[in-house]
C-alpha positions as CSV (number, residue, x, y, z in Angstrom):
1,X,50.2,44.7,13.8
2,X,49.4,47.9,11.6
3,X,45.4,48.5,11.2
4,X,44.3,47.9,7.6
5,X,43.7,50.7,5.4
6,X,40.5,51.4,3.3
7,X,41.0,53.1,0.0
8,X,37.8,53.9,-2.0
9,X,38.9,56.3,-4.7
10,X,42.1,58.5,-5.4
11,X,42.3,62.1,-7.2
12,X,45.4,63.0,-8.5
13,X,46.1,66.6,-8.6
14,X,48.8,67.4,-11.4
15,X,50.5,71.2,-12.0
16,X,49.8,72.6,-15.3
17,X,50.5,75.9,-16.6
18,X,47.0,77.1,-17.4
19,X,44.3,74.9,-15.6
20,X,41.4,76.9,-17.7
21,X,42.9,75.8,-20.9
22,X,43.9,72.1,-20.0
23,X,40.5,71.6,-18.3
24,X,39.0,72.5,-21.6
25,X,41.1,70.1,-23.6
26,X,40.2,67.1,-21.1
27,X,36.2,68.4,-22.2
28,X,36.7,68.9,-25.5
29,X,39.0,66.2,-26.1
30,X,38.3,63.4,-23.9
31,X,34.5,63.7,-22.8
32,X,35.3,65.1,-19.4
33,X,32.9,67.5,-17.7
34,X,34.0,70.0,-15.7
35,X,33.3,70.0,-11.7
36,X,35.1,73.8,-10.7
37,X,37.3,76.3,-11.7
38,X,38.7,78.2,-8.4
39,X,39.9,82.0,-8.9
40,X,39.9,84.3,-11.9
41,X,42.2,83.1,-13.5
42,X,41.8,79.8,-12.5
43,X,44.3,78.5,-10.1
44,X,42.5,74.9,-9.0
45,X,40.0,73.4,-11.2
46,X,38.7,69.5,-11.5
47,X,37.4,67.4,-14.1
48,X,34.9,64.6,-14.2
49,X,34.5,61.1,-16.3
50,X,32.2,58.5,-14.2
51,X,33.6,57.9,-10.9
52,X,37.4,59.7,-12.1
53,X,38.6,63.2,-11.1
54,X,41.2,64.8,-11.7
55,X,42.5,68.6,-9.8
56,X,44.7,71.1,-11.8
57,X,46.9,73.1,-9.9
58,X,48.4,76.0,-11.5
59,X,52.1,75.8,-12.1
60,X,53.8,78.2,-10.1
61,X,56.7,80.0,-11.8
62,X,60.5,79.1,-11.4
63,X,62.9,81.7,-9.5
64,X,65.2,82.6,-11.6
C-alpha cells in the first residue's frame, strides 16, 4: 500500500516573455507584492498575495 502524501502549498511556475514586466502587472494590477527578481534582466522572479506565489520563468526563444 502506497504511503500517503502531504501537500501543504503549491507554486506554479509559468514561462512568460518578460518576467520584470509581467511581475509588475500582477503588482500594479492585482495587489501582488513582489518576493525576487533573479538576474539583470530578470530571468526568474516570484510574486506574493497572502499565502499564494507564483515563479516567472523567462520564455526561452524558439529555434528557428
Amino acid at each position: 500500500m502506497p504511503m500517503p502524501i502531504a501537500c501543504s502549498a503549491v507554486y506554479p511556475t509559468l514561462a512568460v516573455p518578460n518576467v520584470a514586466q509581467t511581475c509588475e502587472w500582477y503588482v500594479r494590477n492585482l495587489g501582488f507584492t513582489l518576493k525576487f527578481l533573479w538576474e539583470d534582466p530578470p530571468t526568474h522572479g516570484a510574486i506574493l498575495l497572502d499565502q499564494a506565489c507564483v515563479h516567472f520563468l523567462a520564455r526561452r526563444a524558439s529555434a528557428e
